[in-house]
C-alpha positions as a Markdown table, in Angstrom:
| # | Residue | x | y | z |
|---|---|---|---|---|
| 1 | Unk | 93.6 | 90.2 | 79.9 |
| 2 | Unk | 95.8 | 88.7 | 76.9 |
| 3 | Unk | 93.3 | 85.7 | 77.2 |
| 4 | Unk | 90.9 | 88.5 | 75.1 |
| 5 | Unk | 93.2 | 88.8 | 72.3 |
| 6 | Unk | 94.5 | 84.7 | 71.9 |
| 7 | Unk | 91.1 | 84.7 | 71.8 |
| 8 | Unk | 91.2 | 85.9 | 68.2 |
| 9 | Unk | 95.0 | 84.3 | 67.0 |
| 10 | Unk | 93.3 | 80.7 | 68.2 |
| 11 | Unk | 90.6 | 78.8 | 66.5 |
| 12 | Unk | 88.0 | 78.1 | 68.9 |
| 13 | Unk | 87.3 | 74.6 | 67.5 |
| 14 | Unk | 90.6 | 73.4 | 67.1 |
| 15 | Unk | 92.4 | 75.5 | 70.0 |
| 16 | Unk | 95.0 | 75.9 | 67.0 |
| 17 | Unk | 96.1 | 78.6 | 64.4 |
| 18 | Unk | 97.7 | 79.8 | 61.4 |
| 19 | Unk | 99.7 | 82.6 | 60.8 |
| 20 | Unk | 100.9 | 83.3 | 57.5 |
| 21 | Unk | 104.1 | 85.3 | 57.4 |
| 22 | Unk | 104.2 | 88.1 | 55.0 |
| 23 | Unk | 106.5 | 90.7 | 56.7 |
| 24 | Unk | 109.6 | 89.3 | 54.7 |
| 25 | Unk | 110.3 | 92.6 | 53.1 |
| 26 | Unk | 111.3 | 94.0 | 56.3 |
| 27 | Unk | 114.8 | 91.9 | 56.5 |
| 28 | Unk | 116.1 | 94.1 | 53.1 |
| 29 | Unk | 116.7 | 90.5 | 51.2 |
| 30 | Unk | 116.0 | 90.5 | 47.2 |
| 31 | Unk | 115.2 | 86.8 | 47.2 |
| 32 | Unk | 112.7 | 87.6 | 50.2 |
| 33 | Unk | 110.5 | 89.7 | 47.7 |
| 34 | Unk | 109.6 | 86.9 | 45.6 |
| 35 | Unk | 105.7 | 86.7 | 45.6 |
| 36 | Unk | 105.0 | 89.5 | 47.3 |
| 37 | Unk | 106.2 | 92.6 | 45.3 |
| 38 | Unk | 102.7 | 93.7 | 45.5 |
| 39 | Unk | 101.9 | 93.0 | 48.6 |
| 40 | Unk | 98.0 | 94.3 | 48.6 |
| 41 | Unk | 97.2 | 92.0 | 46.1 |
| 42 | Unk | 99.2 | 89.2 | 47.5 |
| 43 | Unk | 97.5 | 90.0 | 51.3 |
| 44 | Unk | 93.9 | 89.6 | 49.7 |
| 45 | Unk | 94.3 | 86.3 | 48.1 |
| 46 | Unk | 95.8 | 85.1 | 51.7 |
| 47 | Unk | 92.9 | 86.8 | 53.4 |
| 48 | Unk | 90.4 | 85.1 | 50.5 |
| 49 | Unk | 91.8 | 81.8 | 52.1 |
| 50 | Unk | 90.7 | 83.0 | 55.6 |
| 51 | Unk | 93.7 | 81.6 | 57.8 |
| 52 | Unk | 93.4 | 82.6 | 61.3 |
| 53 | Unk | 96.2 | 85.6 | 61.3 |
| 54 | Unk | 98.6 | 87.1 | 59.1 |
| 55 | Unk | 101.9 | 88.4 | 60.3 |
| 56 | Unk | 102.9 | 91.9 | 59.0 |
| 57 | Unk | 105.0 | 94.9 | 60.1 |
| 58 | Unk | 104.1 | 98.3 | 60.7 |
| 59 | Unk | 104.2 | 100.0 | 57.6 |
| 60 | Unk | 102.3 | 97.6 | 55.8 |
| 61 | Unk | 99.7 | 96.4 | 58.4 |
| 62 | Unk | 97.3 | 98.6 | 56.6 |
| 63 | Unk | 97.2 | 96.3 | 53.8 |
| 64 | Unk | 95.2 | 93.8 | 56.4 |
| 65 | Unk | 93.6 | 96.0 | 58.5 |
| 66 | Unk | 92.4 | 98.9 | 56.0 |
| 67 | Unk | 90.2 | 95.8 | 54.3 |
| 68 | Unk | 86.4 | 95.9 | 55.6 |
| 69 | Unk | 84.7 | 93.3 | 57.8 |
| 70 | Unk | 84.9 | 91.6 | 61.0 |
| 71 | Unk | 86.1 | 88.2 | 59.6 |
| 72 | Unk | 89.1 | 89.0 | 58.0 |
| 73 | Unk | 92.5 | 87.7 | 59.7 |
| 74 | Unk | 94.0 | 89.2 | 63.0 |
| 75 | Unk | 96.8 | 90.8 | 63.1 |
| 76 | Unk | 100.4 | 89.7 | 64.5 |
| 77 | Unk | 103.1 | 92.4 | 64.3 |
| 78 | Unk | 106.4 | 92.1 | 64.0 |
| 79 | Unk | 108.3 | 94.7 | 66.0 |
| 80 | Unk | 112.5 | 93.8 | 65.3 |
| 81 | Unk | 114.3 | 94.2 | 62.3 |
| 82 | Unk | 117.7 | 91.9 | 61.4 |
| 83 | Unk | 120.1 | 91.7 | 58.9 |
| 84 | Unk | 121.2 | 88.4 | 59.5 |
| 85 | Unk | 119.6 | 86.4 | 56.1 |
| 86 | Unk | 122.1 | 87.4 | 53.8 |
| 87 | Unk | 124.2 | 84.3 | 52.0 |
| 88 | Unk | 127.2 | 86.9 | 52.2 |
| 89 | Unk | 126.6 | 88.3 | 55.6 |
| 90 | Unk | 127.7 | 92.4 | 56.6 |
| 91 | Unk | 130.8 | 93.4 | 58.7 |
| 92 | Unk | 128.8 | 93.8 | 61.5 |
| 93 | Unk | 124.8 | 92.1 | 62.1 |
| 94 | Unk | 122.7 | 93.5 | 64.2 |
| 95 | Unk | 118.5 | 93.2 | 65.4 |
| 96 | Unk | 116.7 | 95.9 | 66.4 |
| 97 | Unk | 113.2 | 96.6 | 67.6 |
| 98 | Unk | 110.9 | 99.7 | 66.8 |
| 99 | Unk | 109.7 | 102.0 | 68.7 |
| 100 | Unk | 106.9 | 101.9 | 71.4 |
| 101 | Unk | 106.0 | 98.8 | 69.6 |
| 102 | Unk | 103.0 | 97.7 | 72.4 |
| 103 | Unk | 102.0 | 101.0 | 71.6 |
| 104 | Unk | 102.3 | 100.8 | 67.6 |
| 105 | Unk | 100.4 | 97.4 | 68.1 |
| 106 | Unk | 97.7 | 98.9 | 69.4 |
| 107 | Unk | 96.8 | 101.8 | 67.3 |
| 108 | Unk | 96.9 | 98.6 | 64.4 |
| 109 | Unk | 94.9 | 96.3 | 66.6 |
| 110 | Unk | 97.1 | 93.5 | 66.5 |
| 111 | Unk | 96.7 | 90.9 | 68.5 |
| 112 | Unk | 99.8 | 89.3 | 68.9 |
| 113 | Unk | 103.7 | 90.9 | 68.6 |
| 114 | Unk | 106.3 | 88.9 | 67.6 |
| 115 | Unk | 110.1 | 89.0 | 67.8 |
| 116 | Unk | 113.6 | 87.3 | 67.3 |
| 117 | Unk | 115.7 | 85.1 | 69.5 |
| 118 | Unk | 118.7 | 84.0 | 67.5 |
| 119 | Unk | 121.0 | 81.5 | 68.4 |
| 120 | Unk | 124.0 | 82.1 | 65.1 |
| 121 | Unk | 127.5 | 80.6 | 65.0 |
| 122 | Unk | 130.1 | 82.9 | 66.6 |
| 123 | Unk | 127.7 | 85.9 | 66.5 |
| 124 | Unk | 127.1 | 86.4 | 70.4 |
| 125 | Unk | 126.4 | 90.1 | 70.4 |
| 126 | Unk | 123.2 | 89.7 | 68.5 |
| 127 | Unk | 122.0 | 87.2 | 70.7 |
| 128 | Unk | 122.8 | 89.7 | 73.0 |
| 129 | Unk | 120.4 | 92.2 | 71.3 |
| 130 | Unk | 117.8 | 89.9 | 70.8 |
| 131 | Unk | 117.8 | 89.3 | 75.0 |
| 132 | Unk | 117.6 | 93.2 | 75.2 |
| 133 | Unk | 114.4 | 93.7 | 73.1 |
| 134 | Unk | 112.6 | 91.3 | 74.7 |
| 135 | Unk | 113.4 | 92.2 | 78.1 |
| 136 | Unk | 112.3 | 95.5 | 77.1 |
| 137 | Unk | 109.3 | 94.5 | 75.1 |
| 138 | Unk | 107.8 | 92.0 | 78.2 |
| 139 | Unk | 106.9 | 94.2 | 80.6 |
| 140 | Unk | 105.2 | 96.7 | 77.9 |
| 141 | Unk | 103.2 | 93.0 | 76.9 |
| 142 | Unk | 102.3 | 93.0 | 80.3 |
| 143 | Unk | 101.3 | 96.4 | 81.1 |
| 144 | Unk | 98.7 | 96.5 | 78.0 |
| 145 | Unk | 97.8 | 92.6 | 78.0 |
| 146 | Unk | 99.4 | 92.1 | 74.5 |
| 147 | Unk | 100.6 | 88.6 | 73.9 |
| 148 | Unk | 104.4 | 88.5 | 73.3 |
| 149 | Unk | 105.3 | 85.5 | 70.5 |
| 150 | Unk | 109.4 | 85.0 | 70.6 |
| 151 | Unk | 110.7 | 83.4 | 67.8 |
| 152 | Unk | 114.3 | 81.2 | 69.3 |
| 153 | Unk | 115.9 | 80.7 | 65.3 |
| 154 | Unk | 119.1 | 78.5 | 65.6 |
| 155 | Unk | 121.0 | 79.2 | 63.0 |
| 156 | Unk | 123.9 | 77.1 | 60.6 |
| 157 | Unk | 127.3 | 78.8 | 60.1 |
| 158 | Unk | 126.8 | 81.0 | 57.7 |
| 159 | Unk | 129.9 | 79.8 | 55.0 |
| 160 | Unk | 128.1 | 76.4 | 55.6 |
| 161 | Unk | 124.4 | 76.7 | 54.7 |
| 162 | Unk | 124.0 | 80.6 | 53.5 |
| 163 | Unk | 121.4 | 82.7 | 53.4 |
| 164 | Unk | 118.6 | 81.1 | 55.7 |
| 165 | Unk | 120.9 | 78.4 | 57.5 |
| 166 | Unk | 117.7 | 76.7 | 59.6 |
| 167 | Unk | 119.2 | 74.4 | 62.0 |
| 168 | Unk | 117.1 | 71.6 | 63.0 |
| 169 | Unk | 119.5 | 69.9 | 65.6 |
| 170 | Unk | 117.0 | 69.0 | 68.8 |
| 171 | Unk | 119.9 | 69.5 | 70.8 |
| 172 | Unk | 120.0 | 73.3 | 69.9 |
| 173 | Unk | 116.5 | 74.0 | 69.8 |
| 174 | Unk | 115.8 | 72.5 | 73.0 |
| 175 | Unk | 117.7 | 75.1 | 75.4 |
| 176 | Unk | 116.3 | 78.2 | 73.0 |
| 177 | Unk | 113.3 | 77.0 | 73.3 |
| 178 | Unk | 113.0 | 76.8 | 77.2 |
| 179 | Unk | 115.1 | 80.3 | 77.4 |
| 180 | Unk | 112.3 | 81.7 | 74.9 |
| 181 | Unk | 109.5 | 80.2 | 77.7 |
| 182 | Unk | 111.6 | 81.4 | 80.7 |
| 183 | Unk | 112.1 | 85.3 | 79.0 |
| 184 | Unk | 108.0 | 85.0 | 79.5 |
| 185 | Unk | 106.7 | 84.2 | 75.7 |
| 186 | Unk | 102.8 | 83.4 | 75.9 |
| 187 | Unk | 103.6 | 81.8 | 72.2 |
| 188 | Unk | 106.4 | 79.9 | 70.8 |
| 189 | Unk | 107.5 | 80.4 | 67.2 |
| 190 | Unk | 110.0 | 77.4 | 66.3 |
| 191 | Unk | 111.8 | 75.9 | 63.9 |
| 192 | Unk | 110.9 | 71.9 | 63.1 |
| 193 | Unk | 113.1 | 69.9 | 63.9 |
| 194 | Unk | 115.6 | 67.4 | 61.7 |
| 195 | Unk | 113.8 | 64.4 | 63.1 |
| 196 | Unk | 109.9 | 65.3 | 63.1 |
| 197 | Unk | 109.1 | 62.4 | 65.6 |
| 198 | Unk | 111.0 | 64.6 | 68.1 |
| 199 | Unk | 108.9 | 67.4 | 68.0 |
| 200 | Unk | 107.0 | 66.4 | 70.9 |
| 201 | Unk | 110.2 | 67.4 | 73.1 |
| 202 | Unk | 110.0 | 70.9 | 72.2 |
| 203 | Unk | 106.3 | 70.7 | 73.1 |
| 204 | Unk | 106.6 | 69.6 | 76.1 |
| 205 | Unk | 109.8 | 71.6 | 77.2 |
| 206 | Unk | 107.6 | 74.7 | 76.5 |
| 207 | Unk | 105.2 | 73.5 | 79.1 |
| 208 | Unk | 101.7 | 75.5 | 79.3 |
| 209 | Unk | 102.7 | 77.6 | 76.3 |
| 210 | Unk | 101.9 | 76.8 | 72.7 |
| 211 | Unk | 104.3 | 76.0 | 70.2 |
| 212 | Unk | 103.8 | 77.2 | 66.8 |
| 213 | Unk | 106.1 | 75.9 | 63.8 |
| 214 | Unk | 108.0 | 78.2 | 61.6 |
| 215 | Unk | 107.9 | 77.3 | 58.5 |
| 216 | Unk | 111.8 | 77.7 | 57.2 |
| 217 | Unk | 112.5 | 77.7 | 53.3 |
| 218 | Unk | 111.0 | 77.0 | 50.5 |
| 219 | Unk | 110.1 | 72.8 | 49.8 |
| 220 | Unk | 108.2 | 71.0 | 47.8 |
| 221 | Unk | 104.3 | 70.4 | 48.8 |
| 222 | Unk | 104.3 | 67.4 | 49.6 |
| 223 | Unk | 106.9 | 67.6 | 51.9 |
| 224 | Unk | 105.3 | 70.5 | 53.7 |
| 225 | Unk | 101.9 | 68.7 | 54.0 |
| 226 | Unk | 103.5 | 66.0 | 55.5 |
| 227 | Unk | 105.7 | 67.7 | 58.2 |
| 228 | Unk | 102.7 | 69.5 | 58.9 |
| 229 | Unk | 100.5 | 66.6 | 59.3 |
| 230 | Unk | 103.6 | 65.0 | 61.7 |
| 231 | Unk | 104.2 | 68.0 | 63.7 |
| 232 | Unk | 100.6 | 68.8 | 64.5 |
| 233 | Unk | 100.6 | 65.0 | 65.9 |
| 234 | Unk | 103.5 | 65.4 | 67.8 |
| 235 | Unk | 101.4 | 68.3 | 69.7 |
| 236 | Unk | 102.4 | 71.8 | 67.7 |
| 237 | Unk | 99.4 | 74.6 | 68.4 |
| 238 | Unk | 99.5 | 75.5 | 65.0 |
| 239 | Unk | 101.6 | 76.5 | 62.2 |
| 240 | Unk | 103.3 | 79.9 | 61.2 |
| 241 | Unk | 104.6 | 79.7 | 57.8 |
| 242 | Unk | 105.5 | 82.6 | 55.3 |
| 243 | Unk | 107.1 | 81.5 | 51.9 |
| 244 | Unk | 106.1 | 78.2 | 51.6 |
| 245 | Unk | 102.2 | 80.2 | 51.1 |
| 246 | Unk | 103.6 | 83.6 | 49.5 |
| 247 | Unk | 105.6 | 81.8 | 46.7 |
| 248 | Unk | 103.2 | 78.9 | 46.0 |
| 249 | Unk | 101.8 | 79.4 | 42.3 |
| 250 | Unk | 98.9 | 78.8 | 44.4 |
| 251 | Unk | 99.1 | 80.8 | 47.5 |
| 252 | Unk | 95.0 | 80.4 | 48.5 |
| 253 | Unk | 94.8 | 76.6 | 47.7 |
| 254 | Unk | 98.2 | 76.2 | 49.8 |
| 255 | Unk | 96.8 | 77.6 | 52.8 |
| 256 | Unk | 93.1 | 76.3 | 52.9 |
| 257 | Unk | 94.9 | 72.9 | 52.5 |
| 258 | Unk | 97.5 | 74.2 | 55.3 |
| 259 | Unk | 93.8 | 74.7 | 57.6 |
| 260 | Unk | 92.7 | 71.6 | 56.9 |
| 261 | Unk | 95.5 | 69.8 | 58.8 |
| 262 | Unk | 96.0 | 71.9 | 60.9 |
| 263 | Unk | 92.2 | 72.6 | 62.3 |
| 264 | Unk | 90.8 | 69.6 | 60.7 |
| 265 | Unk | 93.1 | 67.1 | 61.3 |
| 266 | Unk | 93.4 | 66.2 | 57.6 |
| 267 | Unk | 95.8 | 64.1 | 56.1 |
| 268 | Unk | 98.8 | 65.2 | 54.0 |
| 269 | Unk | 97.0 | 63.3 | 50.8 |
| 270 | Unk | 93.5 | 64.8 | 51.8 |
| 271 | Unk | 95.0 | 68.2 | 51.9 |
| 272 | Unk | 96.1 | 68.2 | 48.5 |
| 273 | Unk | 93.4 | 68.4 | 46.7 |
| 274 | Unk | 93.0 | 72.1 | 47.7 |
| 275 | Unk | 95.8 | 73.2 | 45.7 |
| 276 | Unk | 94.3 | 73.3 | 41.7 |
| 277 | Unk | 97.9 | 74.9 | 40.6 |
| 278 | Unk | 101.2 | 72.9 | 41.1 |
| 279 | Unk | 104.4 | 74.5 | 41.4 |
């Protein structure tokens, strides 16, 4: 039953989670590195914070999993690899999955897998790819009761935004996200959208399955306390955010203040006072 393993990615109290997002290395993007060049060390401070799951890929899970205890964060793998992040992008992009990845997930004891579903500007044949893992990957999710988290990532033309190129148009999302649902995701990764108010729309157009928020680049905390604080109202299941944690010059303080408005219900302002080092 995949009901054993949410079991672990959700907080009981709250019915919510967090997954901090530290398998940028696997996109081969210099930028992405930042914070995490040794990633052992920064894995333990993360796991020192005691966030509900940390998202990793499979030649670095270890760095989680090889750590004694029962308490320590579960696991969420990611199983594709893209080279779509670039500000100058290659001749040709492309995403691509491992191999057996139920199987690798497994032998790691992962709870969760995660993979892509891009939406990006004139670039249909790696949508195309994205729809082929996952129609691949869902019946493997199935057959060993492994939840299956799809990320839908609308994307800005590249020569407009570069390198990340979030789009938060609800009009965009919208559509992903229901094609994400209707592909058979038991968790929703998505981007926030422009208007936070709105978020509520892609909750609900997810129906029965959670929504989880991506956290997108880098902003100031503030900001990121208060989105949070907004999108949690508007009825996210929790957060998944990756370098808003990783390249905080306080990495633990940023994610226990993350928890608490997330499974606490905190305030933005009475979140704050868990991160001692300012950026």
């Amino acid at each position: 039953m995949k009901t054993c393993r949410l079991n672990r990615l959700f907080n009981a109290r709250s019915n919510r989670c967090f997954d901090v997002a530290i398998d940028h290395g696997f996109f081969n993007e210099r930028p992405f590195l930042h914070g995490i060049e040794n990633l052992d060390r920064a894995v333990k401070t993360v796991v020192a914070a005691a966030p509900d799951a940390i998202q990793l890929t499979v030649g670095q899970a270890h760095c989680l999993q090889s750590l004694p205890g029962k308490e320590k964060p579960a696991l969420v793998l990611r199983t594709d690899v893209a080279n779509v992040y670039g500000a100058a992008l290659p001749r040709a992009l492309f995403s691509r999955m491992i191999d057996s990845p139920v199987e690798q997930a497994l032998r790691l004891d992962a709870v969760c897998v995660v993979v892509n579903l891009f939406r990006i500007p004139e670039q249909p044949e790696v949508a195309d790819q994205c729809l082929q893992n996952i129609l691949r990957l869902k019946p493997e999710c199935d057959r060993y009761a492994m939840p299956l988290m799809i990320e839908p990532l609308v994307f800005q033309p590249n020569q407009k935004a570069g390198g990340y190129m979030v789009d938060g148009d609800l009009d965009k999302i919208l559509p992903l996200v229901r094609q994400a649902v209707e592909l058979g995701a038991d968790i929703i990764k998505a981007d926030p959208t422009d208007d936070a108010s709105a978020y509520h729309e892609v909750v609900e157009i997810a129906g029965s399955v959670p929504v989880l928020v991506r956290g997108g680049g880098k902003a100031p905390d503030t900001e990121i306390l208060e989105r949070t604080e907004k999108l949690i109202r508007q009825g996210a299941a929790g957060i998944v955010y990756g370098r808003n944690i990783i390249q905080h010059a306080d990495p633990a303080g940023m994610t226990r203040a993350l928890m608490a408005v997330v499974h606490q219900g905190a305030t933005a302002k009475e979140a704050a006072k868990y991160i001692q080092r300012k950026p």
